[in-house]
C-alpha positions as CSV (number, residue, x, y, z in Angstrom):
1,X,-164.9,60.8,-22.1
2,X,-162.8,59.3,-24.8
3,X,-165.0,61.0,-27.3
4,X,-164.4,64.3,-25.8
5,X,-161.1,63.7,-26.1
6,X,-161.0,63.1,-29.7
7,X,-163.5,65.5,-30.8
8,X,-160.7,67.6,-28.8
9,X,-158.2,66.8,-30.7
10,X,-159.8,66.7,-34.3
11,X,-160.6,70.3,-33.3
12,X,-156.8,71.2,-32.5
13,X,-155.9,69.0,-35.6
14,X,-158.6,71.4,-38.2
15,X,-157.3,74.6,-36.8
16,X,-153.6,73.4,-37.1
17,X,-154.2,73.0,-40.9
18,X,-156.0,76.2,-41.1
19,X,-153.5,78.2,-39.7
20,X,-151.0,75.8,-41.9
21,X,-153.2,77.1,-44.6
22,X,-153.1,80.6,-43.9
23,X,-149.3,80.7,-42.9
24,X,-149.1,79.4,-46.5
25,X,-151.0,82.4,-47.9
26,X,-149.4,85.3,-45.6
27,X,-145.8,84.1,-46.4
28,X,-146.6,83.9,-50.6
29,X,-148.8,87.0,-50.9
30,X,-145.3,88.7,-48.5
31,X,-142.8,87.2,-50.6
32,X,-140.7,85.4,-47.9
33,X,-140.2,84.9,-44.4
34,X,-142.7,86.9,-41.9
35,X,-142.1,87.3,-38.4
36,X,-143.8,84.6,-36.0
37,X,-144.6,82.6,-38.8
38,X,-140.9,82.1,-40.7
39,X,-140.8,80.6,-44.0
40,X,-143.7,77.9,-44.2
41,X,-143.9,77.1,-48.1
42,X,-139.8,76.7,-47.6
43,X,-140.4,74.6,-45.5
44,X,-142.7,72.4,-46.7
45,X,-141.3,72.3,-50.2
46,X,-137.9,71.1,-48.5
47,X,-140.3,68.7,-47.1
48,X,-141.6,67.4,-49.7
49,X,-138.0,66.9,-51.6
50,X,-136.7,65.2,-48.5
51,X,-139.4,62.7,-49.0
52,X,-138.9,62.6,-52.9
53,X,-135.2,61.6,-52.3
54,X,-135.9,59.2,-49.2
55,X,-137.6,56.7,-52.2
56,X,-139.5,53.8,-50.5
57,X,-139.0,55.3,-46.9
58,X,-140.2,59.0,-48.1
59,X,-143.2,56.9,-49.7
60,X,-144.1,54.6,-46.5
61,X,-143.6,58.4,-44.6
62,X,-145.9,60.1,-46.7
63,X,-149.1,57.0,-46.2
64,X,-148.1,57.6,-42.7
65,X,-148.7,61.6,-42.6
66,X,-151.9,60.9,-45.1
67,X,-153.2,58.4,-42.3
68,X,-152.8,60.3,-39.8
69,X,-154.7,63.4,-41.8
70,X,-157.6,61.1,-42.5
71,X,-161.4,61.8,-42.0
């Protein structure tokens, strides 16, 4: 039952990063923000500063999200 669960949820997890993926694409190849989809490369850019100006927190944050993410 428990591996039901988390072959569940690794499923959920791949398709979140595919659509992540292809939000990505839509909103670059548009040129900006796209209805139901909004500005994802903004967003994730603002992201990634946040983290770059947090210093050792934006580091420990970013082992965290890369654990999480992990195979």
């Amino acid at each position: 039952m428990i591996k039901n669960a988390e072959n569940a949820i690794k499923g959920l997890t791949s398709l979140g990063l595919a659509l992540l993926a292809l939000g990505i694409v839509v909103g670059l190849l548009s040129g900006g923000s796209i209805p139901f989809v909004g500005n994802i490369a903004g967003n994730i850019i603002s992201l990634v500063g946040q983290l770059g100006n947090a210093g050792i927190v934006g580091l420990v944050a970013v082992g965290v999200i890369l654990w999480l993410f992990r195979d």
